[in-house]
Backbone as numpy.savetxt, mean C-alpha at the origin, in Angstrom:
# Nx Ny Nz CAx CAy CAz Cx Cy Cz
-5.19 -8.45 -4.23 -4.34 -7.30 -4.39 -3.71 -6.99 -3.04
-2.79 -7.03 -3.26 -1.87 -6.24 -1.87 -0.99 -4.93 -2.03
-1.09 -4.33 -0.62 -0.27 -2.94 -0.84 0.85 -2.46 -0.56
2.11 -2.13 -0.88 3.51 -2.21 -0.52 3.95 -0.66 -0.20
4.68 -0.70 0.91 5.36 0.89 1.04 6.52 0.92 1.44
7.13 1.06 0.40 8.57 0.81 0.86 9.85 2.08 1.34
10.27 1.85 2.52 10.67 2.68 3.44 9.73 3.93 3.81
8.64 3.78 4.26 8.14 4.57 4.57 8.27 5.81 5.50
8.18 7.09 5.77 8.36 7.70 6.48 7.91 8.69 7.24
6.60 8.72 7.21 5.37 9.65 7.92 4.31 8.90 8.29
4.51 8.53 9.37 3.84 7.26 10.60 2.21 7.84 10.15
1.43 8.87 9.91 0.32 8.94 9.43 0.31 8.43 8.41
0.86 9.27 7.20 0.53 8.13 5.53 0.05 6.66 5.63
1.68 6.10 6.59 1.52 4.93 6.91 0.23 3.88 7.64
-0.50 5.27 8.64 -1.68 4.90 9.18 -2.68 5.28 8.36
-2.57 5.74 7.56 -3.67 5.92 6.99 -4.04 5.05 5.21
-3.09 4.52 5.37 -2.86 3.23 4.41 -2.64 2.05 4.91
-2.72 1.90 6.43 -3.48 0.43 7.28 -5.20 0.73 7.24
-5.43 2.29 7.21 -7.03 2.10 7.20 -7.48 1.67 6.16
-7.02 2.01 5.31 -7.90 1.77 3.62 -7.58 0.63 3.76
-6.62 -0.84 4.12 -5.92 -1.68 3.74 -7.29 -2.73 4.40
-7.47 -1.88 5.71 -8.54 -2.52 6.51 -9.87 -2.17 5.92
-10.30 -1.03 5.41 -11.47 -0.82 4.67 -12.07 -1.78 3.22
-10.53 -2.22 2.62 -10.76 -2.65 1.83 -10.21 -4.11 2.14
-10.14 -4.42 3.09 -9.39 -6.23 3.16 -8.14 -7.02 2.69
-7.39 -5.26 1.66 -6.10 -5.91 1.35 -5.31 -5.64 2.46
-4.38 -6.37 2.15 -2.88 -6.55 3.45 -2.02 -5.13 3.11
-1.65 -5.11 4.11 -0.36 -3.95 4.15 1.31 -4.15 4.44
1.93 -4.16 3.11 3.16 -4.48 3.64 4.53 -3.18 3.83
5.09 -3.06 4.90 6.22 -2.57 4.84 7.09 -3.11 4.50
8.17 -2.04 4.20 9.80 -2.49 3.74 10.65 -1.50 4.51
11.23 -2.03 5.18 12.01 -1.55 6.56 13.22 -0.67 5.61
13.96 0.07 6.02 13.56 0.47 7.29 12.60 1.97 7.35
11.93 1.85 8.24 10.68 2.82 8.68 11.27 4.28 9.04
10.52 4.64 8.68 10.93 6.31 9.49 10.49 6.66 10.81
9.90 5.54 11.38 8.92 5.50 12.67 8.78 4.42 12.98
8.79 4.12 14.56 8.04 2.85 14.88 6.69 2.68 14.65
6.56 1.26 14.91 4.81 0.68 15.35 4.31 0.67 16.11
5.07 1.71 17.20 4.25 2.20 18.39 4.33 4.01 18.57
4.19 4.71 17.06 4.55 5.69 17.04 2.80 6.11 17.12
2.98 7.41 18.07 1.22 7.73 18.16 0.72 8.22 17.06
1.37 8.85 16.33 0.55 9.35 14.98 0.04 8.12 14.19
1.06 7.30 13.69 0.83 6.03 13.17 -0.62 5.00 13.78
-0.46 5.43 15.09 -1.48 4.28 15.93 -3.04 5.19 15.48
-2.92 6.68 15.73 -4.17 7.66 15.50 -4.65 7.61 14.01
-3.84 7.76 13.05 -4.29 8.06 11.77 -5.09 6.73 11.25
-4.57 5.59 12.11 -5.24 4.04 12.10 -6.26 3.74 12.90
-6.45 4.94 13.53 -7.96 5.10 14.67 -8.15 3.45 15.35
-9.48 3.28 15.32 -9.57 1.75 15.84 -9.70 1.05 15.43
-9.26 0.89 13.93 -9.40 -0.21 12.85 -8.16 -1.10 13.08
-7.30 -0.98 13.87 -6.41 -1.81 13.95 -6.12 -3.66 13.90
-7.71 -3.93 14.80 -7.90 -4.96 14.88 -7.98 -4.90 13.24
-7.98 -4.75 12.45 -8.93 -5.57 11.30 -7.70 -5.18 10.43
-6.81 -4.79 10.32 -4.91 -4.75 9.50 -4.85 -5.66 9.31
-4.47 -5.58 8.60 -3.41 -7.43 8.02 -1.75 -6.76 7.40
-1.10 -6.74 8.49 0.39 -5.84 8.48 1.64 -6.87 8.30
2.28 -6.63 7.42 3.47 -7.60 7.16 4.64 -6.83 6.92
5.60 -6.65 8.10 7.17 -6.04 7.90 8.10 -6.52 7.55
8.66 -6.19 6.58 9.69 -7.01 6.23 10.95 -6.04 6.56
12.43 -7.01 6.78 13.70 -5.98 6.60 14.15 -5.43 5.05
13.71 -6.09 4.31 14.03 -5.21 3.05 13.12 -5.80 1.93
13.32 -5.16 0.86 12.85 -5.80 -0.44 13.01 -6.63 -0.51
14.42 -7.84 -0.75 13.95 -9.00 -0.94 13.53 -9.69 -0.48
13.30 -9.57 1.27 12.25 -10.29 1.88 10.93 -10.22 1.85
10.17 -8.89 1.22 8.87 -8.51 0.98 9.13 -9.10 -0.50
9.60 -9.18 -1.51 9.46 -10.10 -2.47 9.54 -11.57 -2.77
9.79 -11.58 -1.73 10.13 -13.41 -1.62 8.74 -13.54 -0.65
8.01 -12.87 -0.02 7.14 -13.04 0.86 5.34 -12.90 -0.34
5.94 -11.82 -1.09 4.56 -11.48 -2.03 4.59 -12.74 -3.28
5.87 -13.28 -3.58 5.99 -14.05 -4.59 5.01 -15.41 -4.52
4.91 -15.69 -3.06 4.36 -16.85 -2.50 2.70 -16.56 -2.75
2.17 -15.59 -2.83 1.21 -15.11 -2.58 0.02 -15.35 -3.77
0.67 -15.94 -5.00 0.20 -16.22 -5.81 1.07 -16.74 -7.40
0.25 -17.48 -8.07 1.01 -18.61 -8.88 1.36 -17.61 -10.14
1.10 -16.32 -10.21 1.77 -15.69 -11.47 2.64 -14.96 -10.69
3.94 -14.97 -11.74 5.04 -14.60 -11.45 5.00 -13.24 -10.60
5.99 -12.69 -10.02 5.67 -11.55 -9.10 6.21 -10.30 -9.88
7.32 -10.49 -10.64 7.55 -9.41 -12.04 6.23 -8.92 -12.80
5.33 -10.22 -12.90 3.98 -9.62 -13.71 3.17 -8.50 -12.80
3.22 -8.99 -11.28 2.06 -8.57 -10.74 2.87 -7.37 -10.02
3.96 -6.40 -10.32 4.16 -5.64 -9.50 3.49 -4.26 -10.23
3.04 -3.35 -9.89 2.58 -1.76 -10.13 3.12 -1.13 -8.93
4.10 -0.33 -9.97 5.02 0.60 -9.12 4.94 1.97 -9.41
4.63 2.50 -8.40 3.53 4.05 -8.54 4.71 5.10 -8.36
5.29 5.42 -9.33 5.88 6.77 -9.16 5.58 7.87 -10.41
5.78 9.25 -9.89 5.81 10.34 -10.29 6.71 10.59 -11.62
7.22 10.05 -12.00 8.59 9.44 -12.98 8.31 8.48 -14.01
7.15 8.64 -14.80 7.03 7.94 -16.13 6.06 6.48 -15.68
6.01 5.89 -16.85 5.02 4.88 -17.04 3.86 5.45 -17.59
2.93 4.37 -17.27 1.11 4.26 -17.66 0.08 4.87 -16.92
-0.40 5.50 -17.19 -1.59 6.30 -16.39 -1.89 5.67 -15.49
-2.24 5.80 -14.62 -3.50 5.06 -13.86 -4.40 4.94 -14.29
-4.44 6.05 -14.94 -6.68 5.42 -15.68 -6.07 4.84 -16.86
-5.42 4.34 -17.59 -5.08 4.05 -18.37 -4.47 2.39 -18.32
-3.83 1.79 -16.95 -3.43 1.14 -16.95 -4.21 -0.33 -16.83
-3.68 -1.34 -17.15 -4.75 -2.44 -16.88 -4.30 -2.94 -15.62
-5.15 -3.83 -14.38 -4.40 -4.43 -13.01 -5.49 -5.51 -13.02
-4.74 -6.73 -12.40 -5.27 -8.05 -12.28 -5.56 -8.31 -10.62
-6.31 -9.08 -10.41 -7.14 -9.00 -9.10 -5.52 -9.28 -7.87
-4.21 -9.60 -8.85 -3.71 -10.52 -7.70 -2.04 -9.20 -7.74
-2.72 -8.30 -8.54 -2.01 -7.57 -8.38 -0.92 -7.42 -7.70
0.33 -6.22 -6.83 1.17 -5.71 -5.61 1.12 -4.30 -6.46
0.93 -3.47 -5.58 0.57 -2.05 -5.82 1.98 -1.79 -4.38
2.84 -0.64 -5.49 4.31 -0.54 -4.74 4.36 1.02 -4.65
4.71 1.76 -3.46 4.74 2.62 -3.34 6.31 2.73 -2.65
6.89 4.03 -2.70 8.24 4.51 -2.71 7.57 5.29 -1.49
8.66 5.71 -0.36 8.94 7.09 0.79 8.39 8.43 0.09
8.23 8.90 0.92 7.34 10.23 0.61 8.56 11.32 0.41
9.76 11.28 0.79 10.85 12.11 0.21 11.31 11.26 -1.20
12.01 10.29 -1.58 12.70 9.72 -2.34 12.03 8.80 -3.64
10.92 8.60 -3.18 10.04 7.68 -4.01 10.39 6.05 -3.97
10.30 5.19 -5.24 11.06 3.97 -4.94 12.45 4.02 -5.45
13.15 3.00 -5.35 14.72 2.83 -5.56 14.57 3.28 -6.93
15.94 3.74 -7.38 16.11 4.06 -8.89 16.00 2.67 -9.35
16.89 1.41 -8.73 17.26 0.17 -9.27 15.91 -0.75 -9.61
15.59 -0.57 -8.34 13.67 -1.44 -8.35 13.15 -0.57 -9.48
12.96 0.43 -10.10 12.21 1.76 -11.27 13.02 1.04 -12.23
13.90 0.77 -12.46 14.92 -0.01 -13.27 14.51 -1.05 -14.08
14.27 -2.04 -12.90 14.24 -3.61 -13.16 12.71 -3.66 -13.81
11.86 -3.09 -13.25 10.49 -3.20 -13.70 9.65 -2.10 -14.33
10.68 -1.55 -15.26 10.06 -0.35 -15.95 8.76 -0.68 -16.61
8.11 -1.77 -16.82 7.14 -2.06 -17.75 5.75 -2.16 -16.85
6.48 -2.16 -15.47 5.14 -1.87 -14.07 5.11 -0.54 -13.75
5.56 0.32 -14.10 5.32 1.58 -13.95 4.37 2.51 -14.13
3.87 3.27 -12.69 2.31 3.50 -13.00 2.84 4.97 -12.91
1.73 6.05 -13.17 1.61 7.29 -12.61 -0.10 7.60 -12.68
0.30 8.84 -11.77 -1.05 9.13 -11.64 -0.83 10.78 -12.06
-1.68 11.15 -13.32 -1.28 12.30 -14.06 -1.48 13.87 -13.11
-0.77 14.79 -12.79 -1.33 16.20 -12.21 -0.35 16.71 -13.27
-0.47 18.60 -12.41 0.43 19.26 -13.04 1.79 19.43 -13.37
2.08 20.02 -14.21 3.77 19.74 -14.14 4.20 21.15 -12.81
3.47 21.32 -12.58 3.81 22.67 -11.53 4.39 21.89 -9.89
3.57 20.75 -9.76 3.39 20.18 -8.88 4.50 18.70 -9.00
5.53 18.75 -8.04 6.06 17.87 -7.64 5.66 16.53 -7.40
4.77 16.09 -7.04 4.09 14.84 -6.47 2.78 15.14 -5.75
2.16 13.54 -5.27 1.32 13.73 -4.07 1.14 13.67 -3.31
0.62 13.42 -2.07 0.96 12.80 -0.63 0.41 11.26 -0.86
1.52 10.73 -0.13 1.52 8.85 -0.35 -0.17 8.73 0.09
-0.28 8.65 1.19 -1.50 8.57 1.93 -2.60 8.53 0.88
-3.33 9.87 -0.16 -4.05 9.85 -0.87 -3.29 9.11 -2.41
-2.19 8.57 -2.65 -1.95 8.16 -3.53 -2.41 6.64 -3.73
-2.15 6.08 -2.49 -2.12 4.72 -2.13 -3.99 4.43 -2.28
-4.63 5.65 -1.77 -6.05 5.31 -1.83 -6.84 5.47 -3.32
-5.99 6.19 -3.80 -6.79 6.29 -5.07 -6.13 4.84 -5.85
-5.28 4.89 -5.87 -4.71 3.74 -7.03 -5.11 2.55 -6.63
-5.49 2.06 -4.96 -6.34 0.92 -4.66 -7.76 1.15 -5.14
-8.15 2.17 -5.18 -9.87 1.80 -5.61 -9.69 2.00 -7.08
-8.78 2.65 -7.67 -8.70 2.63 -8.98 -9.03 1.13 -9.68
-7.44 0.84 -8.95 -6.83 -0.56 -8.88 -7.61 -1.99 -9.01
-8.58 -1.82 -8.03 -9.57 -2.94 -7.64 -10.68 -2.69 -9.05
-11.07 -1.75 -9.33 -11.91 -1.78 -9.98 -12.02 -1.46 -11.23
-10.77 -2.03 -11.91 -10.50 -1.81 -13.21 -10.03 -3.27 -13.61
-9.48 -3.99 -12.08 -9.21 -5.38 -12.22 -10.78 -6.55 -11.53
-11.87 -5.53 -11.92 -12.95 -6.91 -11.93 -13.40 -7.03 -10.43
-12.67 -6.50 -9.28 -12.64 -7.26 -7.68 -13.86 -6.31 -7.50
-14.96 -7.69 -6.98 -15.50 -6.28 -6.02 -15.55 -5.43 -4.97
-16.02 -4.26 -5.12 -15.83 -3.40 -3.46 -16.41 -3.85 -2.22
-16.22 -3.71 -1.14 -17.00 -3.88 -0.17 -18.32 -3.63 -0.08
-19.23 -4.46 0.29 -20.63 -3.79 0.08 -21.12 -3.66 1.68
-20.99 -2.37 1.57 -21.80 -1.42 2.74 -22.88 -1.10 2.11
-23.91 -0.66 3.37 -25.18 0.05 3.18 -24.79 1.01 3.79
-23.55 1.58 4.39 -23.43 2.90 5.55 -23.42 2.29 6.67
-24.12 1.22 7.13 -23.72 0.69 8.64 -22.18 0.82 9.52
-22.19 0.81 10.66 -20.83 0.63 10.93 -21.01 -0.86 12.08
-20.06 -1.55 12.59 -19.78 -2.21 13.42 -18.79 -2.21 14.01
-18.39 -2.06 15.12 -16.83 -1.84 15.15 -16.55 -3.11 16.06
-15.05 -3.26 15.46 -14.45 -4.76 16.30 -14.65 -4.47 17.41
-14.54 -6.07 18.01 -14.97 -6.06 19.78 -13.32 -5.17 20.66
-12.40 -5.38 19.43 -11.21 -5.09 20.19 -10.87 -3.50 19.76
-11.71 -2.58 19.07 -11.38 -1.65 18.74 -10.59 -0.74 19.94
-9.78 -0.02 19.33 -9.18 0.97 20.37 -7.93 0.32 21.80
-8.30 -1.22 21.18 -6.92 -1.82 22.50 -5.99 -2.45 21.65
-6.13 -2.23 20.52 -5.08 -2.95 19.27 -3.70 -2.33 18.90
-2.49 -2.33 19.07 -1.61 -1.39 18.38 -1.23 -2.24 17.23
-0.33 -0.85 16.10 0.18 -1.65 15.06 1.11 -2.30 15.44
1.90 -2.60 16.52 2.74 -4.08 16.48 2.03 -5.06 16.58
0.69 -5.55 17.19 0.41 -6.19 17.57 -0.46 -6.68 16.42
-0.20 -6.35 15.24 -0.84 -6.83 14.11 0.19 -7.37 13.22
1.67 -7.22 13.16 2.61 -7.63 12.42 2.66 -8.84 12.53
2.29 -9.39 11.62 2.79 -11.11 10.72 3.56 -11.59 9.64
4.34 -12.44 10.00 5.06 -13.29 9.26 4.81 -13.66 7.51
């Protein structure tokens, strides 16, 4: 399973969906353009010293993050997209997800493209609240629908006992220095 945020724009959300990405071993991909650099301090803090352990992939737009996730596995990438907006589709608890999943998230003002909501109306997730309430914050959206995500599609969780270890490189890592090809 991998996690997509496309045009993102609150350098925390963003860091704080490299932590889970690192908590949980999936990759993190952007879709440019950013609302912040990768050397923005909030972004670097909300990612504390888990940096070493990101697996960060920027792309300049969608079709380069789709031509990049397509490779990523032998079922088509139309099957495997879940695209999380506030705007119709399948529950989250409701929905089914396969281990090889792309879990797609939209900017925290705009959501995803109308056109991308378009093309793949049949990947369309939500996650149910009130009608009082506009949306959620990306940050806790991205975390629930990955553990949702993972564990409705069979993957198992990380198995901790509570221990911690921290990388040898903790705390000298920035997020550029994790961006790959």
């Amino acid at each position: 399973m991998e996690l997509v945020l496309v045009h993102p724009e609150i350098p925390h959300n963003t860091g704080c969906a490299a932590r889970l990405g690192a908590a949980l071993g999936l990759t993190l991909h952007l879709v440019e353009p950013l609302g912040f650099t990768l050397e923005d301090r909030y972004l670097k803090r909300a990612g504390l010293d888990y940096w070493p352990n990101v697996e960060l992939c920027v792309h300049e737009d969608w079709d380069a993050a789709r031509a990049a996730l397509s490779a990523s596995s032998a079922r088509p990438i139309s099957e495997r997209l879940r695209l999380f907006t506030a705007r119709g589709g399948a529950s989250l608890f409701e929905a089914s997800f396969a281990a090889d999943d792309v879990l797609v998230f939209g900017s925290e003002s705009a959501g995803l493209p109308p056109e991308l909501l378009a093309e793949h109306e049949e990947g369309r997730v939500y996650i149910p609240i009130e009608r009082s309430v506009r949306s959620l914050n990306l940050a806790n959206v991205v975390c629930l629908a990955a553990y949702t995500a993972l564990d409705r599609a069979g993957v198992p969780l990380p198995d901790n006992d509570g221990g911690f270890e921290p990388h040898p490189d903790a705390g000298q890592v920035s997020p550029s220095a994790r961006v790959r090809d």
